[in-house]
C-alpha positions as CSV (number, residue, x, y, z in Angstrom):
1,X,90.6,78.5,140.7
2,X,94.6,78.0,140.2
3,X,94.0,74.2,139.2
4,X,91.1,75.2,137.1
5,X,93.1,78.2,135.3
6,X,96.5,75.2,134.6
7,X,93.9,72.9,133.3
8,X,92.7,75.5,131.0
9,X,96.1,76.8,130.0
10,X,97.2,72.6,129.7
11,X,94.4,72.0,127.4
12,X,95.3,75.4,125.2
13,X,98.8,74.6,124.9
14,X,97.9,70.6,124.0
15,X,96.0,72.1,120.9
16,X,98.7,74.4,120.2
17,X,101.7,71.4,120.3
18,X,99.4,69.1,118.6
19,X,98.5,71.7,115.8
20,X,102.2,71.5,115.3
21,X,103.7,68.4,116.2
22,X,106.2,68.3,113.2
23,X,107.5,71.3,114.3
24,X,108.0,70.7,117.7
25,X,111.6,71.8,118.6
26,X,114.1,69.4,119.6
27,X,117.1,71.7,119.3
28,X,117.4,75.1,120.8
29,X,116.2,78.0,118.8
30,X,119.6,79.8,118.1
31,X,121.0,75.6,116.8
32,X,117.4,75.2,115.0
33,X,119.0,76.8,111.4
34,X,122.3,77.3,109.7
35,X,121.8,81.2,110.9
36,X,119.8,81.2,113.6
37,X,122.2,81.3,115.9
38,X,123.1,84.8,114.9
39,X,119.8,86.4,115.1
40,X,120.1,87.9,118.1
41,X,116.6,89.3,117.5
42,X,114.6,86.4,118.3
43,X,117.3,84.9,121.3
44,X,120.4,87.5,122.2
45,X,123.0,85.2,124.4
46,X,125.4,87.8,123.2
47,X,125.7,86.8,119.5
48,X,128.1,89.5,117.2
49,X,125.6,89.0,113.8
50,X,129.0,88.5,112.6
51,X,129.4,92.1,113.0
52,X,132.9,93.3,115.4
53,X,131.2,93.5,118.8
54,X,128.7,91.2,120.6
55,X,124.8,92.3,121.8
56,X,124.0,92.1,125.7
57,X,122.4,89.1,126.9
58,X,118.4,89.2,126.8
59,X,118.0,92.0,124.9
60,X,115.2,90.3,122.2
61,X,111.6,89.9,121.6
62,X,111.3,86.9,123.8
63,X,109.8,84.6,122.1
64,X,110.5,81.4,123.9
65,X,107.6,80.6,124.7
66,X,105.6,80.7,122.0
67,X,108.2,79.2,120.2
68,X,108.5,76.1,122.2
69,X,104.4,75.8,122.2
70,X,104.3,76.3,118.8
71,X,102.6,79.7,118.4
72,X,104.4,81.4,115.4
73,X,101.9,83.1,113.5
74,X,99.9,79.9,111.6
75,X,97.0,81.3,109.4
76,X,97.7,84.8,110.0
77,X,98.8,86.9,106.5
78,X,101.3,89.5,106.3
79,X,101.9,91.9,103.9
80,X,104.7,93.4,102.4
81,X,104.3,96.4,101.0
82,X,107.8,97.5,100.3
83,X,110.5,97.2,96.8
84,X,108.6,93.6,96.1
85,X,109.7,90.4,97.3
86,X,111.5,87.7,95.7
87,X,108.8,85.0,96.4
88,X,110.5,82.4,94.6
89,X,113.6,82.5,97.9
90,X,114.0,79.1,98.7
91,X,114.1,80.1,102.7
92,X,110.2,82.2,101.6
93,X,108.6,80.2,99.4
94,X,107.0,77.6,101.6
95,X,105.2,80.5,103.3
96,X,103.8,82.5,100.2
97,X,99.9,82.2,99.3
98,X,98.4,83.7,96.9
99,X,97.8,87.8,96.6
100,X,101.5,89.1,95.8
101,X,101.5,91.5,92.8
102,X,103.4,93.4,90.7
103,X,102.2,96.7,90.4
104,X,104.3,98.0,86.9
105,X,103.5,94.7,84.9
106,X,100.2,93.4,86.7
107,X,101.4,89.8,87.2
108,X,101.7,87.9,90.5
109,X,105.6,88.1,90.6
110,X,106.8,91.6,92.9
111,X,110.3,91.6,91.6
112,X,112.7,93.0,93.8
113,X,115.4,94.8,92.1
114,X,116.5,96.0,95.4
115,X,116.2,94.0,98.2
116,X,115.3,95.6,100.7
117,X,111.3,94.3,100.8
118,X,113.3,90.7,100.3
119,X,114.9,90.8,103.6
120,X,111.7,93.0,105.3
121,X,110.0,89.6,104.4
122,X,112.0,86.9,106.1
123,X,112.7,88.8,109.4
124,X,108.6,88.9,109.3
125,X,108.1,84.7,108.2
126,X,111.3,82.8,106.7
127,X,110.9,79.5,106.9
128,X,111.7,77.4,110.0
129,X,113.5,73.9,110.3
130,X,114.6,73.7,106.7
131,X,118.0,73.2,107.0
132,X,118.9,76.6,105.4
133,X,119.5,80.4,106.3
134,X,117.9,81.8,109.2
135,X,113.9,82.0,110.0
136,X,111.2,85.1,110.9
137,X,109.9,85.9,113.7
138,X,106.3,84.4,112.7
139,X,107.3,81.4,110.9
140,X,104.6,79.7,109.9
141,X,102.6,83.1,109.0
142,X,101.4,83.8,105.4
143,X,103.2,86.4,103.0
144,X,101.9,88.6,100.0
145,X,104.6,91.1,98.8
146,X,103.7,94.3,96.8
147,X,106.4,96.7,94.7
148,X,104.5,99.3,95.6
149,X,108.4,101.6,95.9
150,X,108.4,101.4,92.3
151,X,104.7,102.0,91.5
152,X,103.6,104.9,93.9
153,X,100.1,105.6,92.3
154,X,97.0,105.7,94.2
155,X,95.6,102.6,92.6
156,X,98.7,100.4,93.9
157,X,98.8,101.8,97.1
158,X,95.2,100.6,97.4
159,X,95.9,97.2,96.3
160,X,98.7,97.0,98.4
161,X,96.8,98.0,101.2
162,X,94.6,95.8,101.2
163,X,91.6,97.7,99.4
164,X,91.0,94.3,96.0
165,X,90.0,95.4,92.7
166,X,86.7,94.6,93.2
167,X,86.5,96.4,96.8
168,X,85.2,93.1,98.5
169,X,85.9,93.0,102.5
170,X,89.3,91.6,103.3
171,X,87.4,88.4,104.7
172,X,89.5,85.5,102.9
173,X,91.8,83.4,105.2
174,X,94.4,84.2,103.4
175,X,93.8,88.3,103.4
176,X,96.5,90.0,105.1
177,X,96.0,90.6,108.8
178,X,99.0,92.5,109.0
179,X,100.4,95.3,107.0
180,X,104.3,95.8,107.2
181,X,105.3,99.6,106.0
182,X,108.9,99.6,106.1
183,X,109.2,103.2,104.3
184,X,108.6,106.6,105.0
185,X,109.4,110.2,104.3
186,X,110.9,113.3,106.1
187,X,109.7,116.3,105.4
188,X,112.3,119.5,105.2
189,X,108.7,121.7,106.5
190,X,105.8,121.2,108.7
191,X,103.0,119.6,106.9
192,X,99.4,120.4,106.7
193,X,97.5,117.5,108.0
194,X,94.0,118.9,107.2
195,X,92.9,116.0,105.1
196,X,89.9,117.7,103.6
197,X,92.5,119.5,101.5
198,X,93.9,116.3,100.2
199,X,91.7,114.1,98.6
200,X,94.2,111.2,98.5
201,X,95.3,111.6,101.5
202,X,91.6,112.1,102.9
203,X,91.2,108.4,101.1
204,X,93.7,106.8,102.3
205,X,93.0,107.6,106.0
206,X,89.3,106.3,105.6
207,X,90.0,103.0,103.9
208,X,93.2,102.1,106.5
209,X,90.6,102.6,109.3
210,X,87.7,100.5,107.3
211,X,90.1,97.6,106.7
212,X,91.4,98.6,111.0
213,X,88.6,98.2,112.4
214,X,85.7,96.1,109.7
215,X,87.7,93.5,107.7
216,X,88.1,90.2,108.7
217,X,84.4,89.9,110.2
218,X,85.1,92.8,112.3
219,X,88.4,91.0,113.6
220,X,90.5,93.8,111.5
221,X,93.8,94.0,111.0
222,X,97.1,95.9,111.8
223,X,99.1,98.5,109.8
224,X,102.8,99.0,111.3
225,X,104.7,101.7,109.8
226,X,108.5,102.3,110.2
227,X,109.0,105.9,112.3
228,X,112.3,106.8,110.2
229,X,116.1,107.1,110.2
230,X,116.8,110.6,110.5
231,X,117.8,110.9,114.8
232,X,121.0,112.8,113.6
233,X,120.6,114.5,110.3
234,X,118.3,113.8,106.9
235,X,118.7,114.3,103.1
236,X,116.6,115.9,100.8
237,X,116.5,116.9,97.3
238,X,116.2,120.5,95.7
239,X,115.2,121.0,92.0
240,X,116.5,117.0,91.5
241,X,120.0,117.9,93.8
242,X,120.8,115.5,97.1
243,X,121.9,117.6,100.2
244,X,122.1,116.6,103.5
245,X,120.6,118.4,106.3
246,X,122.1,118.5,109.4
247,X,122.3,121.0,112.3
248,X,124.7,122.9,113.6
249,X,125.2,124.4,117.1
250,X,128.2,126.0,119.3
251,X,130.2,126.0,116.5
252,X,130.1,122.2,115.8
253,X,128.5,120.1,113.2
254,X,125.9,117.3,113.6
255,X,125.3,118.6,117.4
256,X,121.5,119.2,118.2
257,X,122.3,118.7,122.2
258,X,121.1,115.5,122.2
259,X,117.4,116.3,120.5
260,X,116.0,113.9,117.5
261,X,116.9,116.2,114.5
262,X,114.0,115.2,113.0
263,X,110.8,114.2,114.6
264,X,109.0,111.0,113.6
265,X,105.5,112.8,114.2
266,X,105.9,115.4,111.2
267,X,105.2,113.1,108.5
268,X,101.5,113.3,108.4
269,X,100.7,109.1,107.6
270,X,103.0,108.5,111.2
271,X,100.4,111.0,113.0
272,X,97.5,108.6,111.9
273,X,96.2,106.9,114.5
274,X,95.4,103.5,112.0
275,X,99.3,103.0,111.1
276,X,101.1,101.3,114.6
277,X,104.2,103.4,114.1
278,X,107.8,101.4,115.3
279,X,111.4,102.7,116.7
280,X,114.5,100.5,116.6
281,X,116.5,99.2,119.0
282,X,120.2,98.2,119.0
283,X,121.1,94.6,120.0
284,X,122.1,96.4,123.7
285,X,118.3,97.4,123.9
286,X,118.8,100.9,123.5
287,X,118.0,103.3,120.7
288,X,119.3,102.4,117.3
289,X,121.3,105.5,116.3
290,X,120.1,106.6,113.6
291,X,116.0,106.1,114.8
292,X,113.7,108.8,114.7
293,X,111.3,109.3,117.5
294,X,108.5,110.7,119.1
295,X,105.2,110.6,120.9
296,X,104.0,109.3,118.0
297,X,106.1,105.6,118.7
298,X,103.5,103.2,119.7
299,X,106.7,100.7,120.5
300,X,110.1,99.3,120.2
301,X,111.6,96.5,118.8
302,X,115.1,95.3,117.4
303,X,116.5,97.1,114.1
304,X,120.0,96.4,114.9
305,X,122.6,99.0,113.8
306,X,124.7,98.7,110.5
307,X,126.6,94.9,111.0
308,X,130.2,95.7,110.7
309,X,130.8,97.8,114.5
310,X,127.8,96.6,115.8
311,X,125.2,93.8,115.0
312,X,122.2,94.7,112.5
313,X,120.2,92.0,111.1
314,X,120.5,88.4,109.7
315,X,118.0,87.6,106.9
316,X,117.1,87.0,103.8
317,X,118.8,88.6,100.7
318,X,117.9,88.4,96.8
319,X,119.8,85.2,95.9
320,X,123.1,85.5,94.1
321,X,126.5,87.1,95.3
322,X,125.7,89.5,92.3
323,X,122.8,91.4,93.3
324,X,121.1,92.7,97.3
325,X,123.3,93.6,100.1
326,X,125.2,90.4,100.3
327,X,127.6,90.8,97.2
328,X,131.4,89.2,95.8
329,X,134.1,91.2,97.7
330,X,135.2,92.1,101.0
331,X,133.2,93.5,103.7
332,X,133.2,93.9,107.2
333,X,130.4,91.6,108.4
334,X,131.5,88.1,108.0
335,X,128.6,86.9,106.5
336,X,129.1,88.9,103.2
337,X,130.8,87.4,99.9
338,X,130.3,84.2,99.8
339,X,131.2,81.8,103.0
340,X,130.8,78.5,104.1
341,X,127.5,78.9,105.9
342,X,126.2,81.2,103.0
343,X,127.8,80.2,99.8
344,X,125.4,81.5,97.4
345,X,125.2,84.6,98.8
346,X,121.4,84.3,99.7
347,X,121.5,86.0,103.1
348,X,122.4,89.3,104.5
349,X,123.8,90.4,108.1
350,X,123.5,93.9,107.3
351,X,119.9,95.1,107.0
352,X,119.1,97.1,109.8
353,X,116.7,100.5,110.5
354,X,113.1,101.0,111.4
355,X,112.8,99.0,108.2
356,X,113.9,96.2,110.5
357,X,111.7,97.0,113.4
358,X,108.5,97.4,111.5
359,X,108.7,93.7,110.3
360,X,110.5,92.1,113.9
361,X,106.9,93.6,114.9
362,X,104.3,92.3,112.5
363,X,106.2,89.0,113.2
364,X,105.1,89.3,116.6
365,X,101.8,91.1,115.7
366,X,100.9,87.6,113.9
367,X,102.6,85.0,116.5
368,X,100.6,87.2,118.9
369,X,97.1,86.8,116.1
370,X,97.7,83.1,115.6
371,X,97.7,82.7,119.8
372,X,94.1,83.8,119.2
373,X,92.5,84.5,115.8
374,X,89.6,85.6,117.6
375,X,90.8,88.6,119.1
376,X,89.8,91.8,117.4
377,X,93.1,94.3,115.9
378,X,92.6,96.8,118.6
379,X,92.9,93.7,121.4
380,X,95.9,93.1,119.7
381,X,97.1,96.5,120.1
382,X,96.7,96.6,123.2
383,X,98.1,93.3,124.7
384,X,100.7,94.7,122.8
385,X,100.9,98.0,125.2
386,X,99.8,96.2,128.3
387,X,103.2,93.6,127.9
388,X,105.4,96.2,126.6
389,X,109.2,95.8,128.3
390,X,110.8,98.9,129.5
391,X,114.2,99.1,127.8
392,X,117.1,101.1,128.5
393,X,115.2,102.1,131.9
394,X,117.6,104.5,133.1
395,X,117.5,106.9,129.9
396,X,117.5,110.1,131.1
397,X,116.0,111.6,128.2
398,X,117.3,115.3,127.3
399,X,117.6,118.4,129.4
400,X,117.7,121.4,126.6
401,X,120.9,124.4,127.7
402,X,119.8,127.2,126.0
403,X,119.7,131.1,126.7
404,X,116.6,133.1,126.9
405,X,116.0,136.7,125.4
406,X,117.1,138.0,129.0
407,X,120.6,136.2,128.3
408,X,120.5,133.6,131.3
409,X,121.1,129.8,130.7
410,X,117.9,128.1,131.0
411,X,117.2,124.4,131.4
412,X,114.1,123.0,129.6
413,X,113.5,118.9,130.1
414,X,112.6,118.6,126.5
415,X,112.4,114.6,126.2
416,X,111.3,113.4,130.0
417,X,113.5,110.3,130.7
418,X,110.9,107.2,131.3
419,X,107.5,108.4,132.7
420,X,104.6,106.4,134.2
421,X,101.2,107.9,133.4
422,X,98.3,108.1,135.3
423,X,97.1,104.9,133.8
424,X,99.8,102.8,135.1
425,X,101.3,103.0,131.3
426,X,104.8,103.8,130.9
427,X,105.8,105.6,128.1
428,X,108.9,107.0,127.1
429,X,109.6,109.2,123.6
430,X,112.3,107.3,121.8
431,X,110.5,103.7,122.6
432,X,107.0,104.6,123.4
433,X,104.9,102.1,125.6
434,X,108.1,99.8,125.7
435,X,110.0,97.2,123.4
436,X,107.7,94.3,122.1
437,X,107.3,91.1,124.5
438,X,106.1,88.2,122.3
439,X,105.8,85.8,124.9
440,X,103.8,88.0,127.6
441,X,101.5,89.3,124.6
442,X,100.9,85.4,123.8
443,X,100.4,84.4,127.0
444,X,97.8,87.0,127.6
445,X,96.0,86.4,124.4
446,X,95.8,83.3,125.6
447,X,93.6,83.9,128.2
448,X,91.6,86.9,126.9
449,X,88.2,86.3,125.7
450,X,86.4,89.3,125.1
451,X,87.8,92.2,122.7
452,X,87.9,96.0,123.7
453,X,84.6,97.7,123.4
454,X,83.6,99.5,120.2
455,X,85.7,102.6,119.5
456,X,84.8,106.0,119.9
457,X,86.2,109.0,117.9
458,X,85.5,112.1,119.1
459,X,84.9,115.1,116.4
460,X,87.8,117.7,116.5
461,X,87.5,120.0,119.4
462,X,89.1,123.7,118.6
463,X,90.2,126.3,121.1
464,X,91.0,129.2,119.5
465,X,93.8,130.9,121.6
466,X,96.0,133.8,119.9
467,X,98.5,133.8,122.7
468,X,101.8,135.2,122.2
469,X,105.4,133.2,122.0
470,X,107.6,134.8,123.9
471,X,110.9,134.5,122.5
472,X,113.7,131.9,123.9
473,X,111.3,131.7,127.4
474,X,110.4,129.0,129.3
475,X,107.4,130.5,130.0
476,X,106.1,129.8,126.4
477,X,102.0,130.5,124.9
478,X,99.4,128.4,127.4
479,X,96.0,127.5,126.3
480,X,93.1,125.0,128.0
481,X,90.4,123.1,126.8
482,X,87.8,121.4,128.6
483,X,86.8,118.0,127.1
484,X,83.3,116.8,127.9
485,X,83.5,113.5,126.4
486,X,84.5,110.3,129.3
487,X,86.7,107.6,127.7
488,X,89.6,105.4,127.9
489,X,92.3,106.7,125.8
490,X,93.8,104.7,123.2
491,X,95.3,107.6,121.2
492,X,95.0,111.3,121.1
493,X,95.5,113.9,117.9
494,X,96.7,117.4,118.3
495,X,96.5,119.7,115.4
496,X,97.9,123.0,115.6
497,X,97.6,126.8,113.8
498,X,101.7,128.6,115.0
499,X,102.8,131.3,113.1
500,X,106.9,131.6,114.0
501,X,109.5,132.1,111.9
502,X,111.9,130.0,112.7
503,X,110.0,126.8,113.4
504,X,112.7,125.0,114.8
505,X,113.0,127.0,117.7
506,X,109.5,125.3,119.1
507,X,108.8,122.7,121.0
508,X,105.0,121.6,121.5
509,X,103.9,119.8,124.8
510,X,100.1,118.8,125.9
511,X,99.0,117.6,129.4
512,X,96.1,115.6,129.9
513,X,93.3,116.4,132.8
514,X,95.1,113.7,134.6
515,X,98.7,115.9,134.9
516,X,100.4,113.8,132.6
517,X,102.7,116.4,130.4
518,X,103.4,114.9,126.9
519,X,106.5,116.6,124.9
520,X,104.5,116.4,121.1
521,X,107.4,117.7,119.5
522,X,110.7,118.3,120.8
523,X,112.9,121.5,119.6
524,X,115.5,122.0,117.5
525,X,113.8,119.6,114.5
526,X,115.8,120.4,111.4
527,X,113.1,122.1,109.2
528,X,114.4,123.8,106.4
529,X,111.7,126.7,106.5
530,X,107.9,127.0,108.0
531,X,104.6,126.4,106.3
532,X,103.2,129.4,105.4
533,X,105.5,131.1,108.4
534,X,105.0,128.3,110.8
535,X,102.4,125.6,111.6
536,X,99.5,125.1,108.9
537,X,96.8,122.6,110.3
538,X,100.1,120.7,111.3
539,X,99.1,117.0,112.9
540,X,100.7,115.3,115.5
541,X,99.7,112.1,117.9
542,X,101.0,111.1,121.3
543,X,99.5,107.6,122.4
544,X,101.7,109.1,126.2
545,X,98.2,109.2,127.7
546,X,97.6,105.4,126.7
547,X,94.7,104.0,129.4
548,X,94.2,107.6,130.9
549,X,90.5,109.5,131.2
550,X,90.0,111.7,128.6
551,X,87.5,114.1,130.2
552,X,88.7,117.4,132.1
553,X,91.3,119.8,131.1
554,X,93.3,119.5,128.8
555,X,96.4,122.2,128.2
556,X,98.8,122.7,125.2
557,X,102.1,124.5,126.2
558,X,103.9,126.0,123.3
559,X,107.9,127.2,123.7
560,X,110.1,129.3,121.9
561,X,113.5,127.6,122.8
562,X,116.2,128.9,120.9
563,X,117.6,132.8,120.2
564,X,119.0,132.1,117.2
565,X,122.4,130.4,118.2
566,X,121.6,127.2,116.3
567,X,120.9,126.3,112.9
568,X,120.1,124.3,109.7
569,X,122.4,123.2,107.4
570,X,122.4,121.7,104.2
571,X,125.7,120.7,101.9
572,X,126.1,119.4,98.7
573,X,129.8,118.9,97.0
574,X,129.3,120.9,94.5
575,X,127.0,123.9,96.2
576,X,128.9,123.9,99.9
577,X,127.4,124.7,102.9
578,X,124.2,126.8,103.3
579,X,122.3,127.9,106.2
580,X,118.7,127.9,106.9
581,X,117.4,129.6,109.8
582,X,120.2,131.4,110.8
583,X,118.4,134.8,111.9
584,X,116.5,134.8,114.8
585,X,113.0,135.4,114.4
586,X,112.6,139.7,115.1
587,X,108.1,139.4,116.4
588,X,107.4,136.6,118.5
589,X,105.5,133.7,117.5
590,X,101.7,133.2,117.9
591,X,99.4,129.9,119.4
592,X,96.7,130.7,116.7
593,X,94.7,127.9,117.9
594,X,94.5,124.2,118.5
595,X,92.3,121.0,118.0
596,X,91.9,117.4,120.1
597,X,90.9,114.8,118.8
598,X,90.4,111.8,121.2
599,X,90.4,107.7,120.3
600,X,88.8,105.4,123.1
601,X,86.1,103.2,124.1
C-alpha cells in the first residue's frame, strides 16, 4: 500500500515539476528575488523586513513544499476587490488576464490612487523569478483588480464580486476562484442582521453563496474577507467629524483588561457564513496588535505589524517615490525613499493589517486550488481547517476582574485560551482553527479525491426565552434549544433579541450538545450606544464547533459583566473627551429570544 501511495505521490509531483520546468527553483526561496529574502511571510529565518527587530524563526505559511514542486496557484484567478490595482506594475503584469475594471469610468484600467489594493495584489500573485522586487504567495495565479473603494454602489459591488453584466455563471477559466476583501467596517452599535429588512444586503448574501457553492461547474469559489483593525480602540465619524473611540477603565485610558475592544463578529457581512473571514499574525506568530477577533475567524495568517519596530510586509507599491506608501524622504523602515535595492520606489515594507492577511490567504487558497482544480470551495475550506497550525499555543486567552452587584471580585474566563472541541478541531478566538499551512493543505489536496457532501442549511430555529440579566453576575440569562436536525458542522449562526442598556456590559456565549462552550462575543466591545436599547436581530457566527454533531441541546448563556466602572470614550481635538455609557444600566437586561442556524453536510 506504502509503495503504491509513493508511486502515486511520484507520478503527481512529476506532472507538477514538468508543468513547470522553467520555474523550477535553483536558488533558495528567500535568494530567488531582489526582496524576497525579506518576506518573512513566505520563509521567516528571522528576517527584520527592514523594520528595527527581527521575526522568530518558522513563523510563516510554509510553503516549501509546494514551492519546490511547483504548485503556486497556476490557472486559478484571484480577485481584487479593493482601491484598484495598478495592473500595468512591472512585478504584476505578467499575471493579469483579462476582467479588471474600473468601476467610475467603465474601462478595463482600476486605477489605484491609493495603493493599498496595489500592494493587496502582489502579496496575493507578484511575479516570481524576474529579477525584480519580491513575489506573492501564489505566483503564477491569475489577477483581476476592481476599485470598488471608490465606487461603492450595488452594481459595482456585483461586478466585483463576481456577478458579469450579463449574469452568466462564473465558468470561464479565467473567472476568479478567489475573492480577496481587504476592507471592512466597525460599527459604533450592534447591527440588525435580519436581511429581509435589507434588500441589498439580502442580495448580496444570496449571490456570494450562488457563486460559493454553483460557479465554476459546481467547483465554486472562495470569498476571504479581512476581520478588522480595531483590537485596541476604533474611529468613527459623527455628523462628518473623526473621533476616536477608545475605552477607558480603572482610571486609565486604552485599558479594556485585555478584551478585543471591538469584536470582528458585529459587522454583519463578517457573520456570513460565504465570506472566510482572516486575523493577522505578527512575524513572532502571535496576534498582530491591532487585529480584531472573534469566533467569527475562520483562520490566521501573517499581517505583520507596522515595519519600522517590528516587521510588516514587503510588496508591491504604486511605482514612483512620489505616490503609495514608499515615498522621497526619511523613514524608519529601510526600504523607503529610494535605495539601492528599490530605487524607483516601486515596493513597500510597510503594508501590514488584516488587509495583509486576507491576500497571504487567497495566496494560499489558490496554491492550495491549483494542487487540485478539481476540488470543490468547501474541500478547500476545509483542508484548510483540517491543516490549520496552532500558533502562539500557550495563549492564555483573558480572565475578565470585575465586581458583581453584591460588590465581590469575580473572575469570568471571557476569551478561553486554546480549546480542542469535541471534533478533534482546535479553535481558539483571536486565530480561529489555526494559522494557514500551505504545504499540509497541498499535500492533502493532493491526495483527496472526492469533495464534501452537498451542504445542508437548516431554516432558523427560534427559542423564545424572556429570561432576565441579572446585573454584573456570573450567573447571567440561560436558555436551551433542542435541534433535531444530525449533521457535521461546518459553521453555525446565532441571532439574538437583548434588550440592555448598556450593551457593552454583555458577553454572549453558546455551547453545543457536545459541551463545547463557544464565547460569541466577548464583553467590554466599545459600542457607542444599543440598537433600539440593545440587540435587534443582531447576527453573529462561531465556526468553534467546526466537525462537531449538530443534533441535541444546544444552550446560549448570556452575562451582564460590568456595574458600570468602565466606559466608552470618544475624543476629537476640538470637542474633548466624551463619555458614552457611563451610567450603569438601573433594570436588568432581558434574553428576548434567540435563533440557530446550522451549516453542514
Amino acid at each position: 500500500m506504502n509503495y503504491k501511495k509513493n508511486l502515486i505521490v511520484l507520478s503527481i509531483l512529476s506532472t507538477a515539476t514538468s508543468a513547470y520546468a522553467n520555474t523550477s527553483p535553483e536558488l533558495p526561496l528567500t535568494k530567488r528575488d531582489p526582496l524576497t529574502f525579506q518576506q518573512w511571510h513566505l520563509q521567516n529565518t528571522g528576517q527584520t523586513g527592514f523594520s528595527k527587530s527581527a521575526g522568530t524563526v518558522g513563523q510563516d505559511l510554509n510553503v516549501d513544499f509546494a514551492d519546490r514542486m511547483g504548485i503556486k496557484g497556476r490557472g486559478i484567478t484571484v480577485s481584487v476587490i479593493d482601491t484598484g490595482v495598478e495592473i500595468s506594475h512591472p512585478d504584476l503584469a505578467d499575471n493579469v488576464v483579462p476582467g479588471s475594471r474600473n468601476l467610475i469610468d467603465g474601462s478595463d484600467y482600476p486605477l489605484d490612487n491609493h495603493g493599498h489594493g496595489t500592494s493587496v495584489a502582489g502579496l496575493i500573485a507578484a511575479v516570481e523569478g524576474n529579477n525584480i522586487g519580491g513575489r506573492g504567495v501564489a505566483p503564477y495565479a491569475n489577477l483581476v483588480g476592481f476599485n470598488y473603494l471608490d465606487e461603492q454602489s450595488m452594481a459595482s459591488w456585483m461586478v466585483s464580486h463576481g456577478l458579469s453584466e450579463d449574469f452568466r455563471a462564473l465558468d470561464r477559466f479565467t473567472d476568479p476562484r478567489v475573492f480577496n476583501q481587504s476592507y471592512g467596517s466597525t460599527p459604533a452599535s450592534p447591527r440588525n442582521g435580519d436581511l429581509s429588512n435589507d434588500p441589498a444586503a439580502e442580495l448580496e448574501e444570496a449571490i456570494m453563496q450562488d457563486i460559493t457553492l454553483n460557479s465554476h461547474w459546481g467547483r465554486g469559489a472562495i470569498y476571504v474577507k479581512s476581520a478588522g483593525n480595531s483590537f485596541g480602540y476604533y474611529n468613527t465619524y459623527i455628523n462628518g467629524v473623526k473621533y476616536l473611540v477608545l475605552p477607558y477603565e480603572n482610571k486609565e485610558f486604552f485599558n479594556n483588561q485585555g478584551l478585543p475592544f471591538h469584536d470582528a463578529n458585529i459587522t454583519v457581512d463578517n457573520a456570513s457564513n460565504w465570506n472566510l473571514v482572516v486575523s493577522a499574525l505578527n512575524a513572532d506568530g502571535k496576534l498582530a496588535s491591532y487585529s480584531s477577533v472573534g469566533s467569527n475567524i475562520f483562520l490566521s495568517a501573517p499581517g505583520g505589524e507596522y515595519g519600522e519596530d517590528a516587521p510588516a510586509m514587503v510588496t508591491t507599491d504604486l511605482t514612483g517615490c512620489d505616490k503609495g506608501m514608499n515615498r522621497t524622504g526619511p523613514h524608519g523602515n529601510s526600504l523607503h525613499g529610494g535605495t539601492e535595492l528599490d530605487p524607483e520606489c516601486n515596493y513597500a515594507g510597510t503594508m501590514n493589517g488584516t488587509s495583509s492577511a486576507a491576500p497571504n490567504t487567497s495566496g494560499a487558497i489558490a496554491t492550495v486550488m491549483s494542487a487540485n482544480p478539481a476540488l470543490d470551495s468547501r474541500t478547500i475550506r476545509h483542508l484548510l481547517a483540517s491543516t490549520a497550525r496552532k500558533t502562539d499555543p500557550t495563549n492564555p486567552g483573558v480572565m475578565l476582574q470585575f465586581e458583581n452587584a453584591q460588590g465581590e471580585m469575580v473572575s469570568y474566563d471571557a476569551i478561553p485560551s486554546w480549546q480542542t472541541n469535541a471534533a478533534g478541531y482546535n479553535f481558539h478566538y483571536f486565530y480561529g482553527l489555526g494559522a494557514v499551512n500551505v504545504d499540509d493543505a497541498v499535500f492533502k489536496a493532493l491526495f483527496t479525491g472526492v469533495s464534501l457532501p452537498k451542504l445542508q442549511v437548516t431554516d432558523w430555529q427560534k427559542e423564545v426565552a424572556d429570561i432576565a440579566i441579572p446585573d454584573a453576575s456570573l450567573v447571567g440569562a440561560v436558555s436551551a434549544m433542542q435541534v433535531d436536525q444530525d449533521l457535521t458542522i461546518e459553521a453555525v449562526q446565532l441571532k439574538v433579541n437583548i434588550d440592555h442598556e448598556r450593551v457593552r456590559d454583555i458577553a454572549i456565549e453558546l455551547t453545543s450538545p457536545s459541551g463545547t462552550r463557544s464565547v460569541v462575543l466577548s464583553p467590554r466591545t466599545g459600542f457607542l450606544r444599543g440598537n433600539e436599547g440593545g440587540f435587534t436581530d443582531a447576527l453573529m457566527l462561531t465556526h468553534h464547533f467546526y466537525g462537531e454533531n449538530s443534533k441535541g441541546n444546544w444552550t446560549i448563556k448570556v452575562l451582564d459583566t460590568d456595574k458600570g466602572n468602565s466606559y466608552t470614550l470618544i475624543y476629537n481635538q476640538s470637542a474633548g473627551l466624551i463619555g458614552y455609557n457611563n451610567k450603569n444600566n438601573e433594570l436588568a437586561g432581558v434574553l428576548k429570544d434567540w435563533s440557530l442556524k446550522i451549516y453542514g453536510h
